[in-house]
C-alpha positions as CSV (number, residue, x, y, z in Angstrom):
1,X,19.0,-26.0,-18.7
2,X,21.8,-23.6,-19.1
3,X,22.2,-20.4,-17.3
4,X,23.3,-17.2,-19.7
5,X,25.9,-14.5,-18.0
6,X,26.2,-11.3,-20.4
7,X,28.2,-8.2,-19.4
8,X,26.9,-5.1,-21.2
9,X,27.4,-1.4,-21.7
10,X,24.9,0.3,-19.7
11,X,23.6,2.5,-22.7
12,X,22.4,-1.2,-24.2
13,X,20.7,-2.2,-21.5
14,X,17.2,-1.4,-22.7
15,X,17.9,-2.6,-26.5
16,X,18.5,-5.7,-25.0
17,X,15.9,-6.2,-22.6
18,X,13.2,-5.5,-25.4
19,X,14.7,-7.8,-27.5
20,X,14.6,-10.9,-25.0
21,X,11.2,-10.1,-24.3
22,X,10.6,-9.8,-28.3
23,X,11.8,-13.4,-27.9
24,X,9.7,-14.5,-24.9
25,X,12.3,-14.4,-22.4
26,X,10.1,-12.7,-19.6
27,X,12.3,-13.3,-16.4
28,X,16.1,-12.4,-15.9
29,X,17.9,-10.8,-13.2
30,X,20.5,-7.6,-14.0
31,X,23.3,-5.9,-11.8
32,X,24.5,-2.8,-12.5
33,X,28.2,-3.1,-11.9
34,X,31.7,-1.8,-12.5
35,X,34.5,-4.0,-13.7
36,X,37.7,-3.8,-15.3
37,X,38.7,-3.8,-18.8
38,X,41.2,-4.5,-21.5
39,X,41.6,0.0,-22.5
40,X,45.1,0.6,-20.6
41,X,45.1,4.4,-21.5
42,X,43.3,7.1,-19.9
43,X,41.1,10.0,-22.0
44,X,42.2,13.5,-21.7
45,X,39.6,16.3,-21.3
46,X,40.3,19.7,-20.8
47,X,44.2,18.5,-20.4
48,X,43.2,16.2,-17.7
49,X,43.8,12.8,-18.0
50,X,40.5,11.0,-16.4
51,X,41.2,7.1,-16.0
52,X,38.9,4.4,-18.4
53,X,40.2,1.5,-16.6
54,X,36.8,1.6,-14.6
55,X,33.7,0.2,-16.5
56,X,30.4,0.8,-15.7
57,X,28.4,-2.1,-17.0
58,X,25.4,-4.3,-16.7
59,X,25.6,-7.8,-15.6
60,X,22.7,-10.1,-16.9
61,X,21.6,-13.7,-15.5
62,X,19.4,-15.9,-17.4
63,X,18.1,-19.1,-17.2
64,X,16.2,-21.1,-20.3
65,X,15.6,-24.5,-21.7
66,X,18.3,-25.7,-23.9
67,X,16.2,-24.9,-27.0
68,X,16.4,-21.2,-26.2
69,X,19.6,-20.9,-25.9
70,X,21.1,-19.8,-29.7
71,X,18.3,-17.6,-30.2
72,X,19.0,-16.1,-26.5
73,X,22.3,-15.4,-27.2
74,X,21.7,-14.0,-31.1
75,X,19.6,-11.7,-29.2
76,X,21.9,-10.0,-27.0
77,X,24.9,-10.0,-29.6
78,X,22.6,-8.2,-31.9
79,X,20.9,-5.9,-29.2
80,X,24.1,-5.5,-27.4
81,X,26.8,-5.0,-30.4
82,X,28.4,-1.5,-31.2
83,X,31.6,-2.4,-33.0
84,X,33.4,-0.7,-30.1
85,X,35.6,-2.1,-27.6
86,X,33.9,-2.8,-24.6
87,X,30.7,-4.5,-26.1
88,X,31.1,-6.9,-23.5
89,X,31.3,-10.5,-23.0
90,X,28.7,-13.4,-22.6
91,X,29.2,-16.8,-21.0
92,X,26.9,-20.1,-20.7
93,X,27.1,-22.9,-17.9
94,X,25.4,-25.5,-17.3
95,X,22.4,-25.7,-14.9
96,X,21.9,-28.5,-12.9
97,X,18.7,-28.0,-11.7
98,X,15.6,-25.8,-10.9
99,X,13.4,-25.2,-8.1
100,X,10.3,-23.0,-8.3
101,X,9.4,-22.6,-4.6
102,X,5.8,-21.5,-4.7
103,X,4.4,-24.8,-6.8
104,X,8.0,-27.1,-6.3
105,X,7.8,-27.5,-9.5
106,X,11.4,-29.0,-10.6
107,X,13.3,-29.0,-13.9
108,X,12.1,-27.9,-17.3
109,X,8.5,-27.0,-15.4
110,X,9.7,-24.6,-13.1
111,X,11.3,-21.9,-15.8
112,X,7.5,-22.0,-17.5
């Protein structure tokens, strides 16, 4: 099992979330959250400078079988991409092991 961690701009939220459930990927948690990014300068409006260095994003979590994972991950980078800095990042790790608590099901059986 690996567990899936994708940082997003907010305005590609949806795109994605239709396109894991286009790919049966039914269950994921999200965060909306602000981070920190690579832009060092600041926009000016109106001759104000207003300060980018602030991101508001989405954070995704995922867990799938290992056989899901290269088509979980093409569908995010195609849902998620713009071409812009600040498409975001995704990262995988390894999942020990999983516990559904209503059945105890373990393993494989309890992302089903």
């Amino acid at each position: 099992m690996k567990k899936i961690e994708a940082i997003i701009r907010k305005s590609k939220f949806e795109d994605v979330k239709d396109q894991l459930h286009l790919i049966g990927i039914n269950f994921f948690s999200y965060w909306d959250v602000t981070g920190i990014g690579n832009e060092k300068q600041g926009h000016v409006y109106r001759g104000i400078t207003y300060s980018t260095c602030d991101i508001q994003r989405s954070y995704i979590s995922i867990v799938v079988n290992q056989k899901e994972v290269s088509t979980t991950i093409t569908a995010i980078l195609n849902a998620a991409y713009t071409g812009e800095v600040g498409d975001g990042k995704i990262f995988v790790s390894n999942i020990e092991n999983a516990f559904r608590i209503r059945t105890k099901e373990t393993g494989k059986e309890s992302l089903l």
